[in-house]
C-alpha positions as CSV (number, residue, x, y, z in Angstrom):
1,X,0.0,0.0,0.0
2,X,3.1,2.5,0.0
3,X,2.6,3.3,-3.3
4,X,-0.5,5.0,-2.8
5,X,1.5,7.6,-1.3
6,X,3.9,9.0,-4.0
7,X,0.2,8.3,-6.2
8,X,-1.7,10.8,-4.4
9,X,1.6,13.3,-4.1
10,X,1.9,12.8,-8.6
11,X,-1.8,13.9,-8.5
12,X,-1.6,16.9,-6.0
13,X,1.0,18.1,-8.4
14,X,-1.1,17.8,-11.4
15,X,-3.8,19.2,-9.8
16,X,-1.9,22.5,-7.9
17,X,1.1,22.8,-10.0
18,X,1.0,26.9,-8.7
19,X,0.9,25.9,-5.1
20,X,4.0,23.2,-5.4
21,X,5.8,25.2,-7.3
22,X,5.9,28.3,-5.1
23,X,6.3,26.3,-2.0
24,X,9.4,24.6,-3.7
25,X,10.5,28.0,-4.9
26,X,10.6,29.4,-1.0
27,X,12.1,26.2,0.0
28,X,15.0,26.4,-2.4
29,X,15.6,30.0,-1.6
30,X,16.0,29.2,1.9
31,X,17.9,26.6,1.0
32,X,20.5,28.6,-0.8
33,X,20.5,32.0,1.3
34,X,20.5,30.4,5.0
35,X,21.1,26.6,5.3
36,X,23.7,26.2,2.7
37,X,25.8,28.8,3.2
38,X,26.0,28.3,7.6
39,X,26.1,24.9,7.9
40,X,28.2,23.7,4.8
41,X,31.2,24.3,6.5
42,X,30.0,23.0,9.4
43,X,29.2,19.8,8.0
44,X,32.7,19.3,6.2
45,X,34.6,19.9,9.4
46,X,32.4,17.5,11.7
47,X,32.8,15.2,8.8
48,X,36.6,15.8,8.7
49,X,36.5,15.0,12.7
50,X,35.0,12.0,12.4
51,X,37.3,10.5,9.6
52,X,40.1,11.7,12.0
53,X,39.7,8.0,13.9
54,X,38.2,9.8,17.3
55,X,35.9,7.3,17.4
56,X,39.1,4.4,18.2
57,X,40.4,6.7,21.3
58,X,36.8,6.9,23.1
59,X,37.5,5.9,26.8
60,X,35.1,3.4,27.8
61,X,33.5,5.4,30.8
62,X,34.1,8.4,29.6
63,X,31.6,7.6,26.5
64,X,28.6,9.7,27.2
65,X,30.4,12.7,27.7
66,X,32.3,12.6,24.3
67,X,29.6,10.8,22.1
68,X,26.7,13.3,23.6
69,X,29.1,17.3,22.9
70,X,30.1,15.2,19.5
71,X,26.4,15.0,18.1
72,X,25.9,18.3,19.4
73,X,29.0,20.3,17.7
74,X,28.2,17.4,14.4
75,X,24.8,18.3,14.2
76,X,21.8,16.4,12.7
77,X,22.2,13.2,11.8
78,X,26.3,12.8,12.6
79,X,24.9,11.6,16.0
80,X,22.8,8.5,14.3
81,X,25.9,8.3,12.2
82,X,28.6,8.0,15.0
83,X,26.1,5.3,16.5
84,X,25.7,3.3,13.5
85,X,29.6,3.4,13.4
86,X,29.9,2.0,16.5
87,X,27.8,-0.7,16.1
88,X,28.8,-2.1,12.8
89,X,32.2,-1.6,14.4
90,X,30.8,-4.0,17.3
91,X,31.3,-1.6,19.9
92,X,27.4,-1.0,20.8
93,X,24.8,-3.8,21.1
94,X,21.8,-2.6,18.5
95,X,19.9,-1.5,21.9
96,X,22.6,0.9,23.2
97,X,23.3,2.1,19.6
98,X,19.8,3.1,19.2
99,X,20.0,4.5,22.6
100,X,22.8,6.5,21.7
101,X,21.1,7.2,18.2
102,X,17.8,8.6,20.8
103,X,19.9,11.0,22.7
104,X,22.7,12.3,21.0
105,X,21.4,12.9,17.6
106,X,21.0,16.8,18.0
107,X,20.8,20.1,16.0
108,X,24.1,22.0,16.5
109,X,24.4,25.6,17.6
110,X,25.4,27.0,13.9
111,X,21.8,26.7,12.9
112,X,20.3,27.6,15.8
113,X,21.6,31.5,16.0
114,X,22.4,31.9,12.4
115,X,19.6,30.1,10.5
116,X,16.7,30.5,13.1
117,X,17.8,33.4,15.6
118,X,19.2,35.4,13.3
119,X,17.8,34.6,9.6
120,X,13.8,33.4,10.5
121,X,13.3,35.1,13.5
122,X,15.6,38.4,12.9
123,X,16.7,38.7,16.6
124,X,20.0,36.9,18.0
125,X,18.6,37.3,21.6
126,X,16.4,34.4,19.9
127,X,19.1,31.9,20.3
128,X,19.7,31.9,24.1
129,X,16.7,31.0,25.5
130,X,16.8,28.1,22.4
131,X,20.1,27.1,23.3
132,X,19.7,26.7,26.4
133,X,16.1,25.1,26.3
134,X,17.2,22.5,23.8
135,X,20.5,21.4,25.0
136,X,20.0,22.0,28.9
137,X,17.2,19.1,27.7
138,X,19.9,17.5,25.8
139,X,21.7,16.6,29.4
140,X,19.5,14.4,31.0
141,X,20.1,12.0,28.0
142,X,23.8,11.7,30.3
143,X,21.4,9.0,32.6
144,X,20.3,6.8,30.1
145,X,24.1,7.2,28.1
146,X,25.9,6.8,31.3
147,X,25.0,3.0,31.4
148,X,25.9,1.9,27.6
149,X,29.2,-0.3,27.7
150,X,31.2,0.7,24.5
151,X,33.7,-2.2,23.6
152,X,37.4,-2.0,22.5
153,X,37.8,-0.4,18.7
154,X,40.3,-1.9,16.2
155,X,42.8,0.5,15.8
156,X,42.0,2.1,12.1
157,X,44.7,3.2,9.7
158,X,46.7,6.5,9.8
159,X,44.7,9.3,8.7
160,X,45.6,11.8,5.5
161,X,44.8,14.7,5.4
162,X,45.1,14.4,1.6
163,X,42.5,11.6,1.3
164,X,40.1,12.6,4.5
165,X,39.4,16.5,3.4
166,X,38.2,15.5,-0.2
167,X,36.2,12.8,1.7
168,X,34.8,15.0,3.9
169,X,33.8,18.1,1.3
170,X,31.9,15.3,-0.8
171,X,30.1,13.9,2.7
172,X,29.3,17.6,3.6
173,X,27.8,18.1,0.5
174,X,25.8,14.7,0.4
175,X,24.6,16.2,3.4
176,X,23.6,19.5,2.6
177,X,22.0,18.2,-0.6
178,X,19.8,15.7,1.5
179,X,18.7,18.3,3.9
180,X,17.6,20.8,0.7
181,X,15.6,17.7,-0.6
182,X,14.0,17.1,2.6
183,X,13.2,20.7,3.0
184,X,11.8,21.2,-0.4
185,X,9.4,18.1,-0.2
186,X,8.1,19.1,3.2
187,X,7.2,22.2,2.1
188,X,5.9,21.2,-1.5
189,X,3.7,18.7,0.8
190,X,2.7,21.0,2.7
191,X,1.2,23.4,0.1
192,X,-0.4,20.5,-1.3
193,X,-2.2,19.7,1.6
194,X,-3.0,23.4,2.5
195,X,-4.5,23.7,-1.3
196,X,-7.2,20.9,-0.4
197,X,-8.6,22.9,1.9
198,X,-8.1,20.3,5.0
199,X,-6.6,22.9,7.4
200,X,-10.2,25.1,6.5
201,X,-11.5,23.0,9.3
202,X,-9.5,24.3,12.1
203,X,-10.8,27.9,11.3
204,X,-9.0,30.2,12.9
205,X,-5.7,28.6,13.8
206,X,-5.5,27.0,10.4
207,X,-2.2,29.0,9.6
208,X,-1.0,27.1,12.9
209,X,-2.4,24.0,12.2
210,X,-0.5,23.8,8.9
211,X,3.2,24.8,10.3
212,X,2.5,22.4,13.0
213,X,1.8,19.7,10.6
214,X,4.9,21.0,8.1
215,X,7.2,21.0,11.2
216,X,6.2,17.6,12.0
217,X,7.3,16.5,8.0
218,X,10.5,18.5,7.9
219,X,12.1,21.6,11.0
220,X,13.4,24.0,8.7
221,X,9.8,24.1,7.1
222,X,7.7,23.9,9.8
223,X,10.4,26.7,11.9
224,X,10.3,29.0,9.0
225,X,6.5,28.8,9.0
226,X,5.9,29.2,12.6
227,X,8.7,32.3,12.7
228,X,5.5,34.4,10.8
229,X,2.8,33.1,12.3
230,X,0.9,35.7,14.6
231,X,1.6,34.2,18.2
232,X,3.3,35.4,21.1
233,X,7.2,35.0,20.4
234,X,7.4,32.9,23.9
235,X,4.8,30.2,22.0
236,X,6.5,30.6,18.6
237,X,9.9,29.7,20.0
238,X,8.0,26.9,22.0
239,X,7.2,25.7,19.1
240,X,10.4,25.8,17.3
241,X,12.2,24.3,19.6
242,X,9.7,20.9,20.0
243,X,10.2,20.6,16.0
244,X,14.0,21.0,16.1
245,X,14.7,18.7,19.0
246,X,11.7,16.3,17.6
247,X,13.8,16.4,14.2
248,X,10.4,15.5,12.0
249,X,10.0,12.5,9.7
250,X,12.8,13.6,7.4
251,X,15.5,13.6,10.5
252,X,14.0,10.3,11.6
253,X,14.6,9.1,8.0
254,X,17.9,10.0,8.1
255,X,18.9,8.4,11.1
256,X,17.2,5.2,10.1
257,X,19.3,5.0,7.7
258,X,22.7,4.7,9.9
259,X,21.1,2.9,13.0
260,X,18.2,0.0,12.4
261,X,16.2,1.7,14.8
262,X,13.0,0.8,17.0
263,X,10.7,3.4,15.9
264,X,7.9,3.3,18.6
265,X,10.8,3.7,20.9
266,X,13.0,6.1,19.2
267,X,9.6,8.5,18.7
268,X,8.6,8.4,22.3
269,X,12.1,9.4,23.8
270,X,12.3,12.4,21.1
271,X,8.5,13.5,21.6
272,X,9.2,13.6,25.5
273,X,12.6,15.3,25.0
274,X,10.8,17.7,22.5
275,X,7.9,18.7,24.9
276,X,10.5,19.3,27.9
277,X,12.5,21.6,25.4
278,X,9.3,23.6,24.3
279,X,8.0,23.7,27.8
280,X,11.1,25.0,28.8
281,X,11.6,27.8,26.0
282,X,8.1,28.8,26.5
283,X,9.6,30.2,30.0
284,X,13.0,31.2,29.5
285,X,11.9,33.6,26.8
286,X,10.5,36.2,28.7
287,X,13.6,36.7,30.3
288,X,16.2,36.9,27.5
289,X,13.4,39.2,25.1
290,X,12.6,41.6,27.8
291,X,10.2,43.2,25.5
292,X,8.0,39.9,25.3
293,X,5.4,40.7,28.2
294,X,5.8,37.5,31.2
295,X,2.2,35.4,30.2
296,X,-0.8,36.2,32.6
297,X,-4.3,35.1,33.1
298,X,-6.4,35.6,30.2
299,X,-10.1,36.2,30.0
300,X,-12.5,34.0,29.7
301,X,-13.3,34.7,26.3
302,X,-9.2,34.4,25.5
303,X,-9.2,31.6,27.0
304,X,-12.3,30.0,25.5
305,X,-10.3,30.8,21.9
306,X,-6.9,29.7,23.6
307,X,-9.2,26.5,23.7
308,X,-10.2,25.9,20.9
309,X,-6.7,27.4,19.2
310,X,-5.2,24.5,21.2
311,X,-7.7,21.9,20.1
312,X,-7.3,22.4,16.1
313,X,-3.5,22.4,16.7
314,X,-3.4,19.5,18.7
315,X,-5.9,17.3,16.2
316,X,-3.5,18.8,13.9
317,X,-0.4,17.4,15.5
318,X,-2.3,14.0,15.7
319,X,-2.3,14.4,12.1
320,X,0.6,15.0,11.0
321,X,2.1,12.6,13.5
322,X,-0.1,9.9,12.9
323,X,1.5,10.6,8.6
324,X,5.0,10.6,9.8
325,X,4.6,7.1,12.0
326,X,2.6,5.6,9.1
327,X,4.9,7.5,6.1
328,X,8.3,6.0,7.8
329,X,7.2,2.8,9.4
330,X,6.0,1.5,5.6
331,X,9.4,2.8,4.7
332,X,11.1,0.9,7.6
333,X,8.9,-2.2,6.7
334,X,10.0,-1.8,2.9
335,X,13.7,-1.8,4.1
336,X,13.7,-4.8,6.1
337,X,11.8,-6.5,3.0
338,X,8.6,-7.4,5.1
């Protein structure tokens, strides 16, 4: 039944070539003028480290406090990557592999202040209380890491730096390219579904319903889409920061791809990581933006709209996670050959 999928996406294109087109358009262009250009280099020099053999001289205890700063500084997905390595390696049992794949897989700092602070929200105070929301989360993933047992490493040959930069320039660019496909079919999906009138239902908050289900699909979407939205900036940054540290289908994707993952399991230890992140934005703005008023009591007609603002979005989260579970576990079930 997969096929019906890339069916009904042929047809939406047929039918609303305008809508795809324009989506894909803004996609690529924020493609090109703000992921590209900051995390490029990034990319190529996390690369580079990795091909450097650090991976042979991690110290057995001293695991979770390498492998965790190391997905941080690589970014999204060098922590799947550096699990997958060390369990084809035979260092990680698959459990503590996918463990590690759970926890350390993590956006890195360079797109958080230049891409979203700075470029989709136009404020670099923007980036503290994200930084600090999304990795101050990222530390109780030391518990669950502090118990993995990584086993000895093969010593690997003597690096070059002759053979390992070319290397790493064509992984940095395999990666880049990967995240501009991702983030041009989330969005193109996303104007499809927006052009069949489905997010008319949530009335209102339908402009909210449909970066919530985008963000769900692909971050750098769903982010950009939320950054113009007409919320409070305390909610909007909540917001963002549950679809960056939730990573969306296309980050799940990726990291299935270096780590045969358990999805139920992998989902629920990003969705609960993802809600302590957002929850803990949502409070930590208001005192980095002094400008944003601290949230009060509303009125009972506020609140009776704050109600029903929180029901669309959350039958609209339902949605679009209920896609993403049923969109990557046919893919995962495809893989295996079921």
């Amino acid at each position: 039944m997969l096929f019906l999928f890339p069916l009904l996406i042929l047809f939406g294109l047929i039918a609303a070539p305008d809508a795809a087109m324009n989506a894909a358009y803004a996609a690529a262009l924020l493609w090109w003028t703000r992921v590209l250009p900051s995390l490029l280099p990034y990319l190529i020099a996390s690369s580079l480290l990795l091909r450097s053999g650090i991976l042979s001289r991690l110290p057995k205890r001293a695991s979770p406090f390498l492998l965790l700063p190391l997905g941080i500084l690589g970014g999204y997905p060098v922590g799947a990557r550096v699990a997958g390595k060390l369990y084809r390696d035979g260092a990680l049992s698959r459990s503590d592999a996918q463990r590690t794949a759970a926890f350390c897989n993590l956006p890195n700092p360079v797109f958080l202040i230049s891409v979203v602070a700075a470029g989709m929200f136009r404020d670099a105070r923007t980036a503290l209380p994200l930084l600090l929301g999304i990795f101050g989360t990222a530390l109780f993933g030391l518990i669950p890491l502090s118990r993995i047992h990584v086993k000895a490493i093969p010593s690997e040959a003597s690096p070059t730096l002759s053979h390992d930069l070319p290397a790493a320039i064509g992984d940095g660019v395999q990666a880049i390219l990967n995240i501009g496909g991702c983030l041009v079919f989330a969005s193109v999906l996303g104007a499809l579904l927006e052009s069949t009138g489905v997010f008319r239902l949530f009335g209102t908050a339908a402009p909210t319903a449909c970066a919530v289900t985008l963000g769900l699909f692909e971050m750098t979407s769903g982010v950009s889409a939320v950054a113009a939205l007409p919320l409070s900036l305390p909610l909007r940054l909540a917001l963002t920061a549950f679809f960056i540290q939730f990573g969306g289908a296309s980050v799940l994707l990726q990291s299935a791809s270096h780590v045969p993952l358990s999805l139920p399991r992998y989902c629920l230890i990003r969705l609960c990581t993802a809600l302590l992140a957002a929850l803990t934005v949502y409070y930590l703005t208001p005192l980095f933006c002094p400008a944003v008023a601290v949230p009060t009591l509303a009125s009972r007609a506020e609140m009776l709209q704050n109600g029903f603002d929180l029901l669309a979005v959350s039958l609209s989260s339902a949605l679009g996670l209920l896609l993403v579970f049923v969109f990557t576990f046919g893919l995962s079930k495809r893989k295996r050959g079921v």
